[in-house]
C-alpha angles and dihedrals in degrees: 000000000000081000096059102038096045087048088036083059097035089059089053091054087055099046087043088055097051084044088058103032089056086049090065098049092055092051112097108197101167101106088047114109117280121252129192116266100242084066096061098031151351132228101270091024109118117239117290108232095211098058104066100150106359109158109240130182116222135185125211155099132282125258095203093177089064099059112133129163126220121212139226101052122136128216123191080339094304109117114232147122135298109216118221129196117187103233113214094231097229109338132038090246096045127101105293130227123221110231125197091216081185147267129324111185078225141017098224080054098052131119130255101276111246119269131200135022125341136172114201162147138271157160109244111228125181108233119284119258103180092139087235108171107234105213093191111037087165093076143057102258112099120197083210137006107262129160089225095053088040086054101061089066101044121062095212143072113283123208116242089255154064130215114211110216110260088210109012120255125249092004105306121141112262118254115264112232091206088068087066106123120245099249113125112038098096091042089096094048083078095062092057085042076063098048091054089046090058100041087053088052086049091047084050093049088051092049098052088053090046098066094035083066107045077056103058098042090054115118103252114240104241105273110252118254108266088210140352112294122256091250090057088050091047093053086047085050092051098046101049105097118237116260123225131213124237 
């Protein structure tokens, strides 16, 4: 019975866990006020669910060498790239931010990116995961916005993060949000794969005792004489005539 209780509450903390997980993605926060970074995540904090697309205002300087420029966004139905700068979150040698200044129909026809200090504000988006395969991982064209591609062209910690520009910066079109890939909507159906899993282990669990105990409670054939009964050795006794010596 502890089998069954402790997989009949593990199953619960995984269904609780779809049930909540699904509830963030159907949150939009991004028309909610914006609030400074340090107040949603740290630098080596891991991405907070519940703040997909919190707008979030954050101060530093540009990190220009580490411009890099993901495809496959669209902008008013043209494809194109979204161009994205790391942003050093305070100072110059601090953990750095990736930033979606916006969209260029090109990257050869791309603006300087931008140099010096900024303060600014963005969407919060957790790092893509789409499984794109990058030909060329040399250059800096990315097939999806991911932390472990941003980090080859930057030579500093990056947050577990990106912001996406509100505006735009130096003139760029703002990103558009419907252009996020897809990737992480069916990540919480594994969590509710798990609840069933446990709850089959729980039915297994009943049925084992179940039959345990279908086998105990059955009625015991009578066990089988080891060997004849002394009242069957005494007749036997009785009938064997008596010998006598010659």
């Amino acid at each position: 019975m502890v089998l069954v209780v402790t997989a009949l509450l593990l199953g619960l903390w995984q269904l609780d866990a779809w049930q909540a997980r699904r509830a963030d993605e159907a949150r939009d926060l991004t028309r909610s006020a914006a609030v400074p970074l340090a107040e949603v995540m740290g630098p080596d904090d891991p991405f907070p669910g519940r703040s997909v697309g919190q707008p979030v205002e954050v101060a530093g300087t540009w990190l220009t060498d580490g411009t890099v420029f993901v495809s496959g966004r669209e902008h008013d139905g043209t494809d194109g790239f979204w161009m994205v700068t790391p942003m050093a979150v305070g100072d110059a040698g601090d953990p750095a931010l990736p930033v979606v200044l916006g969209w260029v129909a090109d990257p050869d026809g791309a603006p300087a990116p931008p140099e010096g200090g900024v303060t600014l504000v963005g969407w919060l988006q957790p790092p893509e995961g789409t499984g794109a395969r990058d030909d060329d991982p040399s250059d800096d064209v990315l097939t999806q916005l991911r932390i472990a591609d941003i980090v080859q062209h930057v030579d500093q910690d990056l947050y577990g993060a990106y912001a996406i520009a509100r505006d735009g910066v130096d003139g760029l079109p703002a990103a558009d949000l419907a252009a996020l890939p897809d990737a992480g909507r069916f990540t919480a159906i594994r969590n509710f794969f798990y609840a069933i899993e446990w709850w089959f282990f729980g039915a297994f669990a009943v049925l084992i005792w179940w039959r345990w105990v279908g086998e105990m409670l059955a009625p015991k054939p009578d066990d089988e004489p080891d060997g004849p009964d002394e009242e069957d050795e005494e007749a036997e006794d009785e009938e064997q005539p008596d010998t006598v010596s010659a």
